[in-house]
C-alpha positions as CSV (number, residue, x, y, z in Angstrom):
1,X,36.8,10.4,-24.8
2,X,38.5,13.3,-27.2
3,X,41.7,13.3,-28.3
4,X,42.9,16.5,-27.6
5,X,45.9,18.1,-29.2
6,X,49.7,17.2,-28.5
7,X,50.9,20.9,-28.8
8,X,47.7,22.7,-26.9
9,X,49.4,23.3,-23.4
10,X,46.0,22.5,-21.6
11,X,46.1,18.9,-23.3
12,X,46.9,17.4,-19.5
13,X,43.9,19.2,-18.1
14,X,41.9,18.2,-21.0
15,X,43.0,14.5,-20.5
16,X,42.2,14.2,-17.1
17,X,39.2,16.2,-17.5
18,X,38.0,14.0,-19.7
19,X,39.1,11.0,-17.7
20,X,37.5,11.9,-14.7
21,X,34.2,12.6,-16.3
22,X,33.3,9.0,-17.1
23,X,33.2,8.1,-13.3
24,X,31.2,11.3,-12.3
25,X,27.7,9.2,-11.8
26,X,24.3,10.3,-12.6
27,X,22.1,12.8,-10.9
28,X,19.2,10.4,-9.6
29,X,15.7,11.6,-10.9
30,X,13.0,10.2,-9.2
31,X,10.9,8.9,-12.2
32,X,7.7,7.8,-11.0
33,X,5.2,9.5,-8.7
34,X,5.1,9.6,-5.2
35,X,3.3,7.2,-3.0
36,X,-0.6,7.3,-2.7
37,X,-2.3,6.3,0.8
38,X,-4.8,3.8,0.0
39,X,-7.5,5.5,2.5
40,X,-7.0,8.6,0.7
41,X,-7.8,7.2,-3.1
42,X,-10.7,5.0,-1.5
43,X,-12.1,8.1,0.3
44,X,-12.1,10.3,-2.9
45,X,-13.6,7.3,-5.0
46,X,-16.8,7.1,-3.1
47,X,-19.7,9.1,-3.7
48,X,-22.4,10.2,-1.0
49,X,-24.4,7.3,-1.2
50,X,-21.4,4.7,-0.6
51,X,-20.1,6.7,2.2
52,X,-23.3,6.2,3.9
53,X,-23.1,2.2,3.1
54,X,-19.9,1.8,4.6
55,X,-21.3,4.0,7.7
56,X,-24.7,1.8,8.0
57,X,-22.0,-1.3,7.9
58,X,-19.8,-0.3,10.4
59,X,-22.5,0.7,12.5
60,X,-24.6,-2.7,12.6
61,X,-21.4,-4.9,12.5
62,X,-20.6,-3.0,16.2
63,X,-22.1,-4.2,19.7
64,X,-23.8,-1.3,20.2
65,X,-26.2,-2.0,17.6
66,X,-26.4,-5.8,18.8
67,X,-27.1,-4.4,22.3
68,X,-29.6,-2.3,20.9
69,X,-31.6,-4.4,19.6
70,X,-30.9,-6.6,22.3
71,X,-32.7,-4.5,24.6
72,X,-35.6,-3.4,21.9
73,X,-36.0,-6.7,21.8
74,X,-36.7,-7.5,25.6
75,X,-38.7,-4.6,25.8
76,X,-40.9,-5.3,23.4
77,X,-42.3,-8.7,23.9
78,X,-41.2,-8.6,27.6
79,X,-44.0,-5.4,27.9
80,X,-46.6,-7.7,25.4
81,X,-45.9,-11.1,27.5
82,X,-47.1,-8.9,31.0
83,X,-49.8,-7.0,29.7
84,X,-51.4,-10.5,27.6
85,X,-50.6,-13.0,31.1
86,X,-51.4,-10.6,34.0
87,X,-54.8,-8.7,33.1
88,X,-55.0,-7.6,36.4
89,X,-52.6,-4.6,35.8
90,X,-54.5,-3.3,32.8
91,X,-52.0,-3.3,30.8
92,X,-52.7,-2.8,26.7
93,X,-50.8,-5.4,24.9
94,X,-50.1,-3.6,21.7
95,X,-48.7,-6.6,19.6
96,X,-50.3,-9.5,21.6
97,X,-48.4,-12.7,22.6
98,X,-47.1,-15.1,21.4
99,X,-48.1,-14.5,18.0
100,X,-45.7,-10.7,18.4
101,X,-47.4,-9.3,14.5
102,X,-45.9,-6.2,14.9
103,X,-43.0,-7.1,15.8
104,X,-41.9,-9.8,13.1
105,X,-43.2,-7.5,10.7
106,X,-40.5,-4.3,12.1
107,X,-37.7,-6.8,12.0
108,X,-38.7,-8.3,8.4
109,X,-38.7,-4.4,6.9
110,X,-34.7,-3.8,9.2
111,X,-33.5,-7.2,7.7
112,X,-34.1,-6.8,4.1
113,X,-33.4,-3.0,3.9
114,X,-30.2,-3.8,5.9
115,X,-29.0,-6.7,3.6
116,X,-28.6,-5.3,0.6
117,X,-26.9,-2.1,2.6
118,X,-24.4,-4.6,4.5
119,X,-23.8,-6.2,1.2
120,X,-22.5,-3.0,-0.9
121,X,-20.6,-1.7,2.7
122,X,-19.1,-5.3,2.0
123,X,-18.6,-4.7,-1.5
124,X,-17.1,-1.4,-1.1
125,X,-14.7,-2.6,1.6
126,X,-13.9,-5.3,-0.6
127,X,-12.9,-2.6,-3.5
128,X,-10.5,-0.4,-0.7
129,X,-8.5,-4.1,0.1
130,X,-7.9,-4.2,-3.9
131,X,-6.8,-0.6,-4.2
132,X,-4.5,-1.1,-1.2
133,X,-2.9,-4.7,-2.8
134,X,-2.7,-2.3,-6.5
135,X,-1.0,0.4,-5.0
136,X,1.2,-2.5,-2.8
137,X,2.4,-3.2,-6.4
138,X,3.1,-0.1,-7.3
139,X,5.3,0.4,-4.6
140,X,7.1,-2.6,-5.0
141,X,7.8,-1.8,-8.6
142,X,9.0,1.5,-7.2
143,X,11.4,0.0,-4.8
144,X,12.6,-2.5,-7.7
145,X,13.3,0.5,-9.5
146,X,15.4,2.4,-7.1
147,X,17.1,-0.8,-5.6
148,X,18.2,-1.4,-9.0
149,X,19.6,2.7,-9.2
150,X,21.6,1.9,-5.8
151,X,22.7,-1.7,-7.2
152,X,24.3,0.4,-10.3
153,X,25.9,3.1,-8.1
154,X,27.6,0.4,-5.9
155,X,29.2,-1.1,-9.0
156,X,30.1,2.6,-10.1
157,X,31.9,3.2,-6.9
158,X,33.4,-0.1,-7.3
159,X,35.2,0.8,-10.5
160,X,35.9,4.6,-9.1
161,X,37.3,2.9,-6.6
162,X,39.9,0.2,-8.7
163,X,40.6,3.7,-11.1
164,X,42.0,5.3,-8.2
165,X,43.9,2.7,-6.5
166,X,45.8,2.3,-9.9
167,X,46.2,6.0,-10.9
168,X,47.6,6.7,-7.1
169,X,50.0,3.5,-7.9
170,X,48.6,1.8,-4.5
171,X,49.7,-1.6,-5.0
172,X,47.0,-4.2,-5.3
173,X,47.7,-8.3,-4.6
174,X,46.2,-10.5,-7.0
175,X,44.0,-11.9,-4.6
176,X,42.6,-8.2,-3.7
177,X,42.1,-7.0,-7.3
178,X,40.6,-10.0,-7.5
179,X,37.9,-9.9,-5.1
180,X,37.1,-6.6,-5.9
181,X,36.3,-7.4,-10.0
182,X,34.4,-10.3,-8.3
183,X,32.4,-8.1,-5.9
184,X,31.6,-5.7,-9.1
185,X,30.5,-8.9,-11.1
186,X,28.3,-9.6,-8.3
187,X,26.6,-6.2,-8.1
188,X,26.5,-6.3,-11.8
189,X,24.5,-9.9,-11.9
190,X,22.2,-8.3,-9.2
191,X,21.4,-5.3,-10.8
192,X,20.8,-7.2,-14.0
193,X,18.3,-9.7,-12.1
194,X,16.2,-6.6,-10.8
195,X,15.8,-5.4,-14.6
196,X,14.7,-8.8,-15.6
197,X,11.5,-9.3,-14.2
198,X,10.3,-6.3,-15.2
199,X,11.3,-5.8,-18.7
């Protein structure tokens, strides 16, 4: 605080200018960046060929595709078990039973080029769950951080508050003045407890 001069005739103004000005509090500024969406920094991360992994996963972990094969399924040897037991409809078995060649081969060739697919979809879902519990973190750094900023504003209203009580003259009890530096000591304590963990 200056000391203005006795003999300036704005010297009051100045005093009380300057008195005044140590409770005006700080324009927040947010300092960090906003909040990212965890779909949306997954989605941009992926190229073409993981987009279609996580499509082939979702699709083949659905009932549709169970149901699907399912019925391909009963078709298949269902046809091959009619034709191969009742010759007398002349039907062509096309992958005889009960040995079903054709068949065990097709399913052999979907299972392994669907394992390693299901495997990266996995793998790539797996990565999206870590950018979402990263960004989680961030956030709750963020919230620290502003917590913290409403923590010191509390205790700068607090003392505003006791300032102008005594410059109006407003008679305090003990017990009043007391709880209030208690309540500021408290808010203090708090804001201090945020900072720690994180410096």
């Amino acid at each position: 605080m200056t000391t203005p001069n006795a003999s300036d005739p704005d010297a009051p103004t100045a005093v009380a200018a300057d008195f005044w000005q140590q409770f005006i509090p700080h324009k927040f500024e947010r300092r960090h960046a906003p909040v990212k969406n965890a779909n949306d920094v997954n989605r941009d991360s992926m190229s073409p060929l993981d987009k279609a992994a996580i499509a082939v996963t979702d699709r083949v972990g659905s009932v549709g595709f169970f149901l699907i094969i399912f019925a391909w399924t009963v078709l298949w040897t269902g046809y091959n078990i009619i034709a191969t037991k009742l010759p007398g409809l002349h039907w062509h078995a096309f992958d005889p039973f009960p040995a079903f060649v054709a068949y065990l081969l097709i399913s052999n060739v979907i299972q392994i080029l669907l394992m390693p697919l299901i495997m990266v979809g996995q793998n790539l879902q797996g990565r999206h769950t870590e950018i979402r519990a990263e960004l989680d973190f961030e956030t709750n750094l963020k919230a620290e951080k502003e917590v913290e900023v409403i923590l010191r504003h509390i205790e700068h209203n607090s003392e505003l508050l006791i300032h102008l009580m005594r410059h109006m003259n407003c008679k305090l009890t003990d017990d009043e003045e007391a709880a209030l530096k208690e309540r500021a000591t408290v808010i203090s304590s708090l804001a201090a407890a945020q900072v720690a963990p994180t410096s």
